[in-house]
PALUM-577814 format. One record per residue: residue number from 0; residue in one letter; chain; z, x, y of N, C-alpha, C in turn. Coordinates in steps of 0.2 Angstrom, whole numbers. Layout:
[rec NUM 'A' 'A' [Z X Y] [Z X Y] [Z X Y]]
...
end
This chain:
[rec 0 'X' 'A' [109 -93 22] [109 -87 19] [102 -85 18]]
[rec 1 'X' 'A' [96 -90 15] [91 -86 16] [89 -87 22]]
[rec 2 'X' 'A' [87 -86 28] [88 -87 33] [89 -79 36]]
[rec 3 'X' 'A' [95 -80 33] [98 -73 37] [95 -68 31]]
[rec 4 'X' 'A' [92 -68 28] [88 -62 23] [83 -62 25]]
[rec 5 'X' 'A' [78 -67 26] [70 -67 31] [72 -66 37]]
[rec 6 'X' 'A' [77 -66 42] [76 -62 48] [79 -54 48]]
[rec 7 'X' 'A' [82 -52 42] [82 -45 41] [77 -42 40]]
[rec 8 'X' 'A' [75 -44 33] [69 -41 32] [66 -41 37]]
[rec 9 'X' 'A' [62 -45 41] [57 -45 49] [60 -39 52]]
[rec 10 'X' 'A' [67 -39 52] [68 -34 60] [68 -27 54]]
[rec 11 'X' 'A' [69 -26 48] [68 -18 47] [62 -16 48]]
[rec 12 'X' 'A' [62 -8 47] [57 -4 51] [52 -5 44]]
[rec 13 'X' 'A' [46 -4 43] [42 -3 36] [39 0 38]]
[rec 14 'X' 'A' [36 5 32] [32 12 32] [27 10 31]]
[rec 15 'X' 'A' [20 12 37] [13 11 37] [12 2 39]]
[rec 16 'X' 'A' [17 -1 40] [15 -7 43] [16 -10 52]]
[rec 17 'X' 'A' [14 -12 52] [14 -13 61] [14 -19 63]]
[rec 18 'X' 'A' [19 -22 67] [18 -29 70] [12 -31 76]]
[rec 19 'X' 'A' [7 -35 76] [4 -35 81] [5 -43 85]]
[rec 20 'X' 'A' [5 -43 89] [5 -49 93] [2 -49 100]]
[rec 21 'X' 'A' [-3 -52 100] [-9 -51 106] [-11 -57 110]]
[rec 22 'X' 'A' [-6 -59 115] [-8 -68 116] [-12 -66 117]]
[rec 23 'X' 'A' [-17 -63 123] [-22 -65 127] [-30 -64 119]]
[rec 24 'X' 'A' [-29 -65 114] [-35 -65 108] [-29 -70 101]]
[rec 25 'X' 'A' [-24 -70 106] [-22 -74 97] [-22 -74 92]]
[rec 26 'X' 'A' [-19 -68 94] [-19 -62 87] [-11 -61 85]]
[rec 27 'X' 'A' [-8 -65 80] [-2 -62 77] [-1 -60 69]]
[rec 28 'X' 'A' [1 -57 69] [2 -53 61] [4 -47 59]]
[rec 29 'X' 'A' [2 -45 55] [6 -39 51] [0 -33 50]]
[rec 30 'X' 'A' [0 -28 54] [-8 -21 53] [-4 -16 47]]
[rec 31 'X' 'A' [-9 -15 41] [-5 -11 37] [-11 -4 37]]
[rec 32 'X' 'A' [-7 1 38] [-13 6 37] [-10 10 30]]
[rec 33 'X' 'A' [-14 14 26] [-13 17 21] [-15 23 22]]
[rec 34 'X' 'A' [-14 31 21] [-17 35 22] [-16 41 17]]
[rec 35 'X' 'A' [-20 41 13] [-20 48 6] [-25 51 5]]
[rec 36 'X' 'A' [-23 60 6] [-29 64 7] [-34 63 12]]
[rec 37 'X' 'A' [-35 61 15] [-37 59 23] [-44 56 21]]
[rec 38 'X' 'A' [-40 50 16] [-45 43 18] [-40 36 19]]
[rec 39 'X' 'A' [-43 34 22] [-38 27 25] [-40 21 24]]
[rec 40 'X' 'A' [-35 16 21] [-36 10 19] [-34 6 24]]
[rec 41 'X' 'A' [-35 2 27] [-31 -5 30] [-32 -9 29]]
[rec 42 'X' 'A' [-30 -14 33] [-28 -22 31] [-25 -26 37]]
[rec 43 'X' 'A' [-25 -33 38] [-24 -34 44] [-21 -42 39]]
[rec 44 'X' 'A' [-16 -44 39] [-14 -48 38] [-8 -56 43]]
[rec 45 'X' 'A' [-13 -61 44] [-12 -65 49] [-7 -69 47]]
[rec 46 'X' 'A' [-1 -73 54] [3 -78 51] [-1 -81 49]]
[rec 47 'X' 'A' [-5 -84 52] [-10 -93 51] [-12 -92 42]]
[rec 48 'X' 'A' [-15 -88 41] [-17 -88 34] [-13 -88 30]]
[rec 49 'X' 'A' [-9 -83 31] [-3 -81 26] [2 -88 27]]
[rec 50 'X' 'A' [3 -91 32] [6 -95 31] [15 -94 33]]
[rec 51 'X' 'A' [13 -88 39] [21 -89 44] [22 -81 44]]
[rec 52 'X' 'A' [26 -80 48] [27 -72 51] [30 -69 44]]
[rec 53 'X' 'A' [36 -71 39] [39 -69 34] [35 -69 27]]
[rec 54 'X' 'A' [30 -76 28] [26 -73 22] [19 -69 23]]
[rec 55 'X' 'A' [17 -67 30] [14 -62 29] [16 -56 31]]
[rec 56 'X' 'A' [22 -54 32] [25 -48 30] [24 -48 24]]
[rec 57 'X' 'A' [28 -53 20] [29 -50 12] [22 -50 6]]
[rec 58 'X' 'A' [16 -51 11] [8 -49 10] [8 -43 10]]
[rec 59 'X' 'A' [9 -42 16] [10 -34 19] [12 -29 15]]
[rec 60 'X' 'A' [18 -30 14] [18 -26 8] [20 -25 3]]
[rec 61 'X' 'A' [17 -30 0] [13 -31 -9] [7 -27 -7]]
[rec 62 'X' 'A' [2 -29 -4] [-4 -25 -2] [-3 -18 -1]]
[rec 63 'X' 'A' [2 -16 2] [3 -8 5] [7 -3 -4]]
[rec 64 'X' 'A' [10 -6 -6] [13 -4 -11] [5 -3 -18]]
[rec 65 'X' 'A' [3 -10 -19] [0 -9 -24] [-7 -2 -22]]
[rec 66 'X' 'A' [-9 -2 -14] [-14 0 -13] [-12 7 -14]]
[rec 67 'X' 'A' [-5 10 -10] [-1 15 -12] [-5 20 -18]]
[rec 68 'X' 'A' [-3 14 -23] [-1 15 -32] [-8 16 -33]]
[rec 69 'X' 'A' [-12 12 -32] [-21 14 -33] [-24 19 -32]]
[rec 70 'X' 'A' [-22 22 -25] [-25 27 -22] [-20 33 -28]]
[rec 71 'X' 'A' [-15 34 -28] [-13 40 -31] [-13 39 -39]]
[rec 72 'X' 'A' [-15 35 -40] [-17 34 -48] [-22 37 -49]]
[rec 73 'X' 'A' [-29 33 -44] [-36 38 -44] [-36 45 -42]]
[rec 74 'X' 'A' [-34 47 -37] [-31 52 -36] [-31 57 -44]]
[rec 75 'X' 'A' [-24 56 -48] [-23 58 -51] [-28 59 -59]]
[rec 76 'X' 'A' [-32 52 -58] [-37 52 -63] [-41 56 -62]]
[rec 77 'X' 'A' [-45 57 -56] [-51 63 -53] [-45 69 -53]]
[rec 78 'X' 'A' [-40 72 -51] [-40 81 -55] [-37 79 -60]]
[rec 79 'X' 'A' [-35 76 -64] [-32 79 -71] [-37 71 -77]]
[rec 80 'X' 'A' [-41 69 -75] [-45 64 -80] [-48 71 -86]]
[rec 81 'X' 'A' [-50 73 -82] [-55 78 -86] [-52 82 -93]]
[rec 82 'X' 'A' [-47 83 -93] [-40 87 -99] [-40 80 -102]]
[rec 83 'X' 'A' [-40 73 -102] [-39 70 -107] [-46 68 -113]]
[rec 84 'X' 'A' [-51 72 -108] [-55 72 -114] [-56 77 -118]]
[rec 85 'X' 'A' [-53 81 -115] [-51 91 -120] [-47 87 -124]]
[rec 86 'X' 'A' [-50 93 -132] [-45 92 -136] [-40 98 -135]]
[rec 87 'X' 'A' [-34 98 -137] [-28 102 -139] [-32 108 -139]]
[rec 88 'X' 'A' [-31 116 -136] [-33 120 -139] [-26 126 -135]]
[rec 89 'X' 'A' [-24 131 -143] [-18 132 -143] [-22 142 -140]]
[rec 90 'X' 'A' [-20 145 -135] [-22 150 -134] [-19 156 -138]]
[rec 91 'X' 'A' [-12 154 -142] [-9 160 -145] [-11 159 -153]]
[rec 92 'X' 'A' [-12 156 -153] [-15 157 -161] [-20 153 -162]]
[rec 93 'X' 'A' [-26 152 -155] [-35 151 -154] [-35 146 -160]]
[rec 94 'X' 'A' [-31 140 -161] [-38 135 -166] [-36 128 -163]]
[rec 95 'X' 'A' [-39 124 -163] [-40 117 -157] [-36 110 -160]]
end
């Protein structure tokens, strides 16, 4: 049963991740790219390290998720930070 859940996962598709596998430099792993407002994050995460083809996927994308969430948090902190430091101020009846 888990077996057949970790060769599922491996064969779906994932958004912003890429399988690479390059005998000839002995390179296998998992390439994650992020891209928000045209700056880009990557990541390159190995079997050997991570510890097998299934658990550097599931690096893969805990990294792609949280970076995700970083990137549009900051985002959202640079245009709208600034109103949290305004106080309240009501334009139809002007008092703060």
């Amino acid at each position: 049963m888990e077996d057949e859940k970790k060769q599922k996962l491996l064969l779906e598709k994932h958004k912003d991740i890429a399988r690479i596998d390059q005998e000839s430099k002995r390179t296998h792993g998992w390439y994650v790219r992020v891209r928000y407002l045209g700056k880009t994050h990557s990541k390159f995460f190995s079997d050997k390290k991570c510890g097998g083809r299934y658990s550097s996927l599931l690096s893969a994308i805990s990294w792609r998720d949280k970076t995700e969430k970083k990137t549009w948090e900051d985002q959202n902190q640079q245009t709208y930070g600034h109103r949290q430091q305004l106080k309240h101020w009501c334009r139809w009846c002007k008092t703060q």
